[in-house]
VOGU-3710 file (C-alpha; in Angstrom, 3 decimals, decimal comma):
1> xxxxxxxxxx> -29,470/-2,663/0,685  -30,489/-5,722/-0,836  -30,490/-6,953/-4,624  -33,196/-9,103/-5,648  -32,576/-11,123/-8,871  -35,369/-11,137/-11,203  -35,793/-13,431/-14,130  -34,272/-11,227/-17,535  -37,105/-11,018/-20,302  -36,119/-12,690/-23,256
11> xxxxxxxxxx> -36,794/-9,600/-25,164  -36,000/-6,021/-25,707  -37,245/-3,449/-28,227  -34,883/-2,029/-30,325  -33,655/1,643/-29,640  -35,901/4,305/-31,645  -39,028/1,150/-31,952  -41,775/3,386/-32,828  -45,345/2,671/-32,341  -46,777/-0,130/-34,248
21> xxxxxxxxxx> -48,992/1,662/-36,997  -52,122/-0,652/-36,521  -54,623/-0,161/-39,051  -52,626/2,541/-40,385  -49,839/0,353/-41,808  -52,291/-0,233/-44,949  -52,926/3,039/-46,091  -49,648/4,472/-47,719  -49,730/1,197/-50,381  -53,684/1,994/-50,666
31> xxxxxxxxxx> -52,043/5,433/-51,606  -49,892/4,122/-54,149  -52,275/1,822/-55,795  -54,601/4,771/-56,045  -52,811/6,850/-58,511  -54,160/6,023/-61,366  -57,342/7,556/-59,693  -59,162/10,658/-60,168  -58,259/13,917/-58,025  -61,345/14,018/-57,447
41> xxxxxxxxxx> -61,836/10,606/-56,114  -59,181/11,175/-53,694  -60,526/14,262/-52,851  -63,896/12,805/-52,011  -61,483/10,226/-49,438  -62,817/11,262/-46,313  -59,738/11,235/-43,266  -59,594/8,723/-41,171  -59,684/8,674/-37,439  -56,166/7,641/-35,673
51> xxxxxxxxxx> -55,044/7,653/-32,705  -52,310/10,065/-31,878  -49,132/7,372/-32,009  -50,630/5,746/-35,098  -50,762/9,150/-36,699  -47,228/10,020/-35,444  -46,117/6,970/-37,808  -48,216/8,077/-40,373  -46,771/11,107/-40,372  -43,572/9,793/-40,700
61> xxxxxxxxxx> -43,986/8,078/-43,819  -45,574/10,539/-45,430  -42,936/13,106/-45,018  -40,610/10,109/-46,748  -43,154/9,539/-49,238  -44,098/13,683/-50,227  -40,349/14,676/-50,172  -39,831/18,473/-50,282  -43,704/19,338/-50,811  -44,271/17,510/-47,003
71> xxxxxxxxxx> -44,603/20,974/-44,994  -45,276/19,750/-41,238  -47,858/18,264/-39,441  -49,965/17,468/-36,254  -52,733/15,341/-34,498  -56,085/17,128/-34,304  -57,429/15,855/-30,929  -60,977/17,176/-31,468  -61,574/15,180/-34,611  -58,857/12,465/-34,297
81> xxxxxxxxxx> -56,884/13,279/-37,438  -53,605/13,931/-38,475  -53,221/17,171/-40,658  -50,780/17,838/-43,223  -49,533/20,038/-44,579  -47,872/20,673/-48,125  -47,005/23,902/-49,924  -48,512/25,134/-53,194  -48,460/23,628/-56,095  -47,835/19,790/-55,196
91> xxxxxxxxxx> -51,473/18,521/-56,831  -50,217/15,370/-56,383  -49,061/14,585/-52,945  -51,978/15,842/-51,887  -53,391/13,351/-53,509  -51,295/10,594/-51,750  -51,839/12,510/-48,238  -55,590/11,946/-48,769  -55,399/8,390/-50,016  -53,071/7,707/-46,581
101> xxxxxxxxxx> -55,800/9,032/-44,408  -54,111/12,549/-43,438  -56,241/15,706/-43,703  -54,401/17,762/-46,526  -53,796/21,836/-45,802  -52,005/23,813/-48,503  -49,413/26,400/-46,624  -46,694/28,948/-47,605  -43,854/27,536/-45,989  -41,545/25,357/-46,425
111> xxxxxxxxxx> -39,656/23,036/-44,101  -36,180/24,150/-46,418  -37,539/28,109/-45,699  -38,641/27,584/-42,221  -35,079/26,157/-41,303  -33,433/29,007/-43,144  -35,551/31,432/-40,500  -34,756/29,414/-37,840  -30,531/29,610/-39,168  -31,150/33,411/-39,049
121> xxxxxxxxxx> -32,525/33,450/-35,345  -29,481/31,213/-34,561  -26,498/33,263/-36,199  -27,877/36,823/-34,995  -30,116/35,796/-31,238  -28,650/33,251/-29,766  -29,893/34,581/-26,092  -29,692/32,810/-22,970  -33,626/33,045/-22,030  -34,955/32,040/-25,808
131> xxxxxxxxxx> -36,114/29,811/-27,811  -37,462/29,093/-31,044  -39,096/25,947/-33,273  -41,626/25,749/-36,046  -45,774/25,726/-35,210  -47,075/23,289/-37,886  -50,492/24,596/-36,769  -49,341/27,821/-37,624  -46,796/27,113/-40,812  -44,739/29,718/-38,396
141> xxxxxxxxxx> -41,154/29,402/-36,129  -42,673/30,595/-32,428  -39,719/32,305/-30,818  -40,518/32,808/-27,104  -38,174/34,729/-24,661  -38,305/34,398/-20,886  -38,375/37,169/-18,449  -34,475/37,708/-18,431  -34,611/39,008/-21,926  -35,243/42,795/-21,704
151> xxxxxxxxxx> -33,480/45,683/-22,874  -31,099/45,210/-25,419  -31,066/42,019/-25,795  -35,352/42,244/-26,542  -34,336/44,391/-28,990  -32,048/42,139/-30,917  -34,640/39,251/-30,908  -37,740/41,180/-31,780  -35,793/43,213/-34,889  -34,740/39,753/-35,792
161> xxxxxxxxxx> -37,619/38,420/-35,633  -39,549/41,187/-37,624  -36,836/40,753/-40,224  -37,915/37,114/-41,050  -41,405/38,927/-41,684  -44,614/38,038/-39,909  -45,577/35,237/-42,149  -42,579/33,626/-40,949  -41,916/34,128/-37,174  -44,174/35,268/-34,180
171> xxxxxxxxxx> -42,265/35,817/-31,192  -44,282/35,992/-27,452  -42,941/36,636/-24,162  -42,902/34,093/-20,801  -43,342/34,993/-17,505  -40,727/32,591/-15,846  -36,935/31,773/-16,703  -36,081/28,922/-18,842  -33,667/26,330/-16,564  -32,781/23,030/-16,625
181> xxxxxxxxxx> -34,844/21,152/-13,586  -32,244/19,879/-11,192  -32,577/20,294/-7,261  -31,682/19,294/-4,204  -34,600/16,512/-2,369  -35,389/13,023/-3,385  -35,267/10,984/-6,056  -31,966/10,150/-7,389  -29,148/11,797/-6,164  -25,443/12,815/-7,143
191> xxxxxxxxxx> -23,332/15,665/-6,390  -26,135/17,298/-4,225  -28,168/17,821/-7,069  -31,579/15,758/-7,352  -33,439/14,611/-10,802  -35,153/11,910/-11,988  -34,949/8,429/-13,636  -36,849/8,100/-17,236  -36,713/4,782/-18,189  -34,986/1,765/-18,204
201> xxxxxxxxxx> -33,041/0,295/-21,025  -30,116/-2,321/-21,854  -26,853/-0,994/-22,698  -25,591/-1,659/-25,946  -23,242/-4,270/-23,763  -25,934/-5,884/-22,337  -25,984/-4,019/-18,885  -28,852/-2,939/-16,827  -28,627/0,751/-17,235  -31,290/3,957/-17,359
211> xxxxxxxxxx> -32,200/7,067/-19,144  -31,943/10,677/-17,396  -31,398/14,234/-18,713  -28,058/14,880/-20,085  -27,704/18,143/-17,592  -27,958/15,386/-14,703  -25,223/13,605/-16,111  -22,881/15,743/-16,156  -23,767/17,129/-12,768  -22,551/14,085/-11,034
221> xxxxxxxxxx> -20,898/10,940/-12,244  -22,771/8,358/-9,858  -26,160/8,591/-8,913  -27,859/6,711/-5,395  -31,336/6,382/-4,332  -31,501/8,398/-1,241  -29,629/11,467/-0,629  -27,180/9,974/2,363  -27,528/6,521/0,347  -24,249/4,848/-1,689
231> xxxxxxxxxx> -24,256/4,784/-4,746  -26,469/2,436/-6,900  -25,544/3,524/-10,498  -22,767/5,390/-12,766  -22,572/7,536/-15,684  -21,554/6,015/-19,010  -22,240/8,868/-21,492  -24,342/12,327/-20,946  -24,813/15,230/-23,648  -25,753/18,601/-22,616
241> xxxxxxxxxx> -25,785/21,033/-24,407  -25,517/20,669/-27,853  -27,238/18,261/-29,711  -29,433/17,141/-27,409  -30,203/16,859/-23,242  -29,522/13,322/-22,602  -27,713/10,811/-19,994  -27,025/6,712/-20,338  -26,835/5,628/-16,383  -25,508/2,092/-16,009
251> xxxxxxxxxx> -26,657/0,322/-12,645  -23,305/-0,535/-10,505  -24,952/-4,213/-9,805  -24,900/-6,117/-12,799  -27,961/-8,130/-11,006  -30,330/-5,625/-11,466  -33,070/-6,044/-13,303  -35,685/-3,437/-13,808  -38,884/-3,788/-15,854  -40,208/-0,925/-18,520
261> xxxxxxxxxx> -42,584/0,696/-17,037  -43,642/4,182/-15,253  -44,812/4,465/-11,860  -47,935/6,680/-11,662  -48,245/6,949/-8,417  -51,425/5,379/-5,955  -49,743/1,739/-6,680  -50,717/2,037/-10,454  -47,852/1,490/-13,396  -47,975/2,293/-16,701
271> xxxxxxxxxx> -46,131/-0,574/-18,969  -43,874/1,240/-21,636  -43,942/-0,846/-24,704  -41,601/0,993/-27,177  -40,289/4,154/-28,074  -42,181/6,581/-30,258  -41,760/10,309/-31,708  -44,065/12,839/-30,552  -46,347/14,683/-32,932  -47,405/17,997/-32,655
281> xxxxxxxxxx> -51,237/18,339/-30,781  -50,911/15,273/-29,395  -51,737/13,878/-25,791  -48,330/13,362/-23,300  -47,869/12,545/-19,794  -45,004/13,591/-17,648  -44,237/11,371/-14,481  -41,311/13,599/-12,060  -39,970/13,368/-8,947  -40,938/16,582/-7,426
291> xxxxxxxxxx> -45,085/17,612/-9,117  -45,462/13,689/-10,124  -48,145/13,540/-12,880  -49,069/16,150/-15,147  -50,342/15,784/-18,857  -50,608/18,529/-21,650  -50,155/18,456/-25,468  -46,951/18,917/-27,706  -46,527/22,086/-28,893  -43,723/22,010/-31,468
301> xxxxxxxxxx> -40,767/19,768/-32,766  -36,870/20,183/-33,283  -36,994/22,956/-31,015  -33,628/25,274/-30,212  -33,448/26,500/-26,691  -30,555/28,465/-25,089  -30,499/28,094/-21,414  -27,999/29,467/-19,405  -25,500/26,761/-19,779  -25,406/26,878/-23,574
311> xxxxxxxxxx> -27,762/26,173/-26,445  -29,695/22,464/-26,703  -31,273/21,261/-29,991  -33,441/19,362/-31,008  -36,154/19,085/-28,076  -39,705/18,853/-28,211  -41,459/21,857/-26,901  -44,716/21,174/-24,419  -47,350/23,208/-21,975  -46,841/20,074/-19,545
321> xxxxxxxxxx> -45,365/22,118/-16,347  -42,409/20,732/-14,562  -40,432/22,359/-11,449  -36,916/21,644/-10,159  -36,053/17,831/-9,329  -37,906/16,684/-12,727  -35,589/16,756/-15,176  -34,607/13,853/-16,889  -38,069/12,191/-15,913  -40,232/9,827/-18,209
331> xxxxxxxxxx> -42,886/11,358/-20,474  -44,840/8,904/-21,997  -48,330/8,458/-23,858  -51,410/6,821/-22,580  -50,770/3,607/-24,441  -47,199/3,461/-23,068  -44,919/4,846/-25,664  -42,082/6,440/-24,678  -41,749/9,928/-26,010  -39,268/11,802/-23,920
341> xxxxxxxxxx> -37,048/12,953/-20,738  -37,302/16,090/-18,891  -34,781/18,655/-19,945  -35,940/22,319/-18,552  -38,081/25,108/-19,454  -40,116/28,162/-17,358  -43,007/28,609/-15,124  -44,099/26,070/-12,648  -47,295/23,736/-12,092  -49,194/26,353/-10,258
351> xxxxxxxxxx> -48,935/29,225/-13,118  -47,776/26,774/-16,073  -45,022/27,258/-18,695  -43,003/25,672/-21,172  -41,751/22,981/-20,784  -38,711/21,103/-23,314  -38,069/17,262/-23,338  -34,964/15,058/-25,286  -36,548/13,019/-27,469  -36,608/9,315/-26,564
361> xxxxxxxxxx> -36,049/7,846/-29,798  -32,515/10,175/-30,301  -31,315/9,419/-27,573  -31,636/5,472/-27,851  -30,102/5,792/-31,312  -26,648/8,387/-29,861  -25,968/6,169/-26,825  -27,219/2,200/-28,193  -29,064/1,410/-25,905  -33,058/-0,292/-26,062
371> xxxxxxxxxx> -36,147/-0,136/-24,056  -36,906/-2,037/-21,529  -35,366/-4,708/-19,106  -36,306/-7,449/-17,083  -39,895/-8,592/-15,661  -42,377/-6,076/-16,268  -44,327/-7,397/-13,044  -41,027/-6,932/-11,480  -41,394/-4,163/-8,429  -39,664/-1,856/-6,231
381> xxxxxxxxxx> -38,669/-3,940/-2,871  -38,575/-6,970/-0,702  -41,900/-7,307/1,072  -44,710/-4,542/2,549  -47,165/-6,446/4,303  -46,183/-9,993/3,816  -46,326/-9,806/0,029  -43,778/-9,184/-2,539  -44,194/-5,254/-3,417  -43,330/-5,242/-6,647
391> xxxxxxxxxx> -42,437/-8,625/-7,682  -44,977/-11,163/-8,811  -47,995/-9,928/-7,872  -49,445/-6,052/-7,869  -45,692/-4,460/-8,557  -45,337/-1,573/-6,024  -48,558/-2,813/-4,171  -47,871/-5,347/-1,613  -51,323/-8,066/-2,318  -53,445/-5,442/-3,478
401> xxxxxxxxxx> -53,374/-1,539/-4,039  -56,468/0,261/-2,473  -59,192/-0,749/-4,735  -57,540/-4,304/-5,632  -56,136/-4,182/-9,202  -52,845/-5,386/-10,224  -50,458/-2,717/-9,559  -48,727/-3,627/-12,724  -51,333/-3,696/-14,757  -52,328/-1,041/-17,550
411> xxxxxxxxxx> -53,771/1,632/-15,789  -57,198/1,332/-16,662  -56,819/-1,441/-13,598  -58,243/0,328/-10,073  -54,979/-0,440/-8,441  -55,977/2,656/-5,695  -58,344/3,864/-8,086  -55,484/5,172/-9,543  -54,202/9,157/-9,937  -56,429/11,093/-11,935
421> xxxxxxxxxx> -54,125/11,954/-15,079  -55,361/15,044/-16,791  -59,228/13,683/-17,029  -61,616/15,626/-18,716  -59,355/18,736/-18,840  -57,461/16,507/-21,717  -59,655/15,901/-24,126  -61,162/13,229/-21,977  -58,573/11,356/-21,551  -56,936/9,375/-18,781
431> xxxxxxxxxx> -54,081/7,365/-17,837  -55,959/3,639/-18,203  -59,045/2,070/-19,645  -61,459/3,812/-16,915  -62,177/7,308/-15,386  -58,872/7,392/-12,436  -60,570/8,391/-9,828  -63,846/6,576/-10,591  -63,840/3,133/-9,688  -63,073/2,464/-5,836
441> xxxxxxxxxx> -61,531/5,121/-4,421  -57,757/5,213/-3,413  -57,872/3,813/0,356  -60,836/1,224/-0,446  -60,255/-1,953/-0,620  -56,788/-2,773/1,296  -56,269/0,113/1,645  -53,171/1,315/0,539  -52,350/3,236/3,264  -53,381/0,825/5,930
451> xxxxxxxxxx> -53,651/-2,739/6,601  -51,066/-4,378/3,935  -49,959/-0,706/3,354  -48,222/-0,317/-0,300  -46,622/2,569/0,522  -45,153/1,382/4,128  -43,395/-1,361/5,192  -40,337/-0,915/2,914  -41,964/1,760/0,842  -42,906/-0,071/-1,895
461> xxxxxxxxxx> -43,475/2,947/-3,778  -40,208/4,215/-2,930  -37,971/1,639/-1,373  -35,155/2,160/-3,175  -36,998/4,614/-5,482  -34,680/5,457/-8,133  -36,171/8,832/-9,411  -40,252/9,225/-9,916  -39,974/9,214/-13,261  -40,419/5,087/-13,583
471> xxxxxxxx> -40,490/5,268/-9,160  -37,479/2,864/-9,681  -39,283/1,492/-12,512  -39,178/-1,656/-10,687  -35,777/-2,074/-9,782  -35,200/-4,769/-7,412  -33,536/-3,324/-4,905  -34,060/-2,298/-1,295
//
């Protein structure tokens, strides 16, 4: 295979960047400088509208800023607000929380007494087949157990649970069997087993390197492209389980250069800009090698789940399916923050499930690396159809992907007219500025199955497509 060189940006963000608040970043000194106001002034403070990442930073300085009384909180999607909330008593940060923007909700709860609950579940059910992390929407830890936990061991979790008392814990049963998401297939491959690539980042040394579940890591040491292909890329440090689900991959060719950025599938990209937490309610896409794109909403933070391997902490909990071959793929936001990596969970995308991801942001911080690397319009191969697929022009498109728009391009662009990304069924909400699926449809244009065909030639879709997660994310080689 061959290794195109591609011009290094100049740039990287730093590990754990989160999103840029916007027109949020004025509120919390509004809140300040409104103290010497009236309750009842702040009160009347109606709260503001945010987008979901601008609210996920909000939220994050305003658990600094309310200290113990700062209870949880998530994005309302209907009415575009972040909710907080704060336990009795605390007149005054609610104050602040209204100033900031945040819709205020007095609970019962504590974060301190809600992580004593979840210290209880830990020390007496610590099951293979549960899990358990704390519903802000609820002020409650939701313990869920798979379909492996019967008998005794049902027993031990549900008098467990009732012992932390129903204002404290709800436990519900799932119909599938919580398991990390490796297989055998395509994508990237080591050791027989198959996941796929997250993102791309710079090693703390300054080497090309990428993101993948910890469980993949320490299923293999080097990882290829193709599943009778050499080689392309090597471990450097994986965690799983413990503290996390979470792999730093450094690419064997010091050469390679492979932009930030998620493939989506029909020649479209999404451009990952910097790394973000999730909060709770909010809208998240999941790229994978095996169901490619599927959206949902986060259901929970910090979440505990013991799969068969051991226990893993500190995940974020989702009802975006996944199925075996996408773990340690990219899930990402609509305006191209980087949220997470594929660790496991139960069900499938034809029944659903839960599914758990390793925070983005953690792992950036544990293993020093940062987002992003080389030329964003960077692509996948050497040429499909006479042009460059993904370098220069239309990444991963040849010229022009189905309906004509650069492939590298935000995904509002028609590149194919795009894959439709959740649509109405999420809140509205697509992957790019217009409807996916609106627009030309896939196969117009050139269309990307004929003629200067995107996906032929030397695949440039797949080339050397290192995992589905970023669809090699660009890397330049072949």
């Amino acid at each position: 295979m061959s290794h195109k060189r591609i011009p290094k940006r100049k740039a990287a963000f730093a590990a754990g960047t989160v999103v840029a608040l916007g027109a949020a970043a004025i509120l919390l000194p509004n809140a300040n400088a409104s103290q010497d106001g009236s309750s009842n002034d702040a009160a009347a403070v109606a709260p503001k509208p945010l987008k979901a990442t601008d609210a996920s930073d909000l939220a994050s300085q305003l658990q600094k800023l309310l200290g113990d009384a700062f209870a949880g909180s998530y994005y309302d999607t209907d009415s575009k607000q972040l909710v907080v909330n704060v336990t009795a008593g605390n007149t005054s940060v609610v104050v602040q929380a209204k100033q900031a923007g945040a819709k205020v909700r007095v609970v019962d709860n504590s974060l301190t007494e809600l992580a004593a609950g979840a210290k209880t579940l830990k020390d007496r059910a610590t099951i293979p087949g549960t899990s358990w992390a704390v519903d802000p929407r609820t002020n409650k830890i939701l313990v869920t157990a798979d379909s492996t936990v019967t008998g005794a061991k049902w027993n031990t979790l549900e008098s467990t649970v009732k012992s932390l008392g129903s204002d404290m814990a709800t436990i519900k049963k799932s119909a599938g069997t919580f398991k990390t998401f490796v297989s055998g297939g395509d994508a990237i491959f080591g050791g027989g087993a198959r996941c796929s690539l997250g993102f791309n980042v710079t090693a703390g040394d300054g080497s090309p390197a990428f993101l993948t579940a910890g469980h993949c890591g320490v299923a293999a040491e080097q990882w290829s492209d193709s599943e009778t292909g050499q080689p392309i890329a090597t471990v450097d440090q994986a965690t799983f389980p413990g503290d996390g689900d979470f792999a730093l991959v450094k690419y064997d060719d010091p050469a390679t250069q492979a932009p930030s950025e998620v493939n989506v599938g029909g020649g479209q990209t999404v451009a990952i800009q910097q790394a973000a937490d999730a909060e709770v309610g909010s809208q998240v896409f999941r790229m994978g090698s095996t169901t490619g794109l599927a959206d949902g909403q986060v259901l929970a933070l910090d979440a505990t789940v013991n799969y068969p391997e051991g226990t893993v902490t500190g995940l974020i909990q989702t009802d975006v399916c996944a199925e075996p071959g996408d773990s340690g793929g990219s899930l990402f936001t609509q305006d191209g923050s980087a949220i997470g990596l594929t660790s496991g969970g139960s069900g499938d995308c034809t029944v659903g499930g839960e599914t758990f991801f390793q925070p983005v942001t953690t792992a950036l911080q544990a293993v020093g690396a940062t987002l992003g690397a080389g030329d964003a319009a960077g692509g996948a191969g050497d040429q499909a159809g006479g042009g460059e697929a993904g370098a220069g022009d239309g990444a991963g498109a040849g010229q022009e992907a189905g309906a004509g728009g650069d492939a590298s391009a935000s995904p509002g662009d028609e590149a194919g007219a795009g894959q439709e990304v959740g649509g109405e069924q999420a809140g509205g909400d697509v992957i790019g500025g217009q409807d996916t699926g609106n627009g030309q449809d896939a196969g117009n244009g050139q269309d990307a199955g004929n003629g200067q065909d995107a996906g032929n030639g030397q695949d440039a879709g797949n080339g050397q497509d290192v995992g589905n997660g970023t669809g090699d994310a660009g890397q330049s080689h072949n």
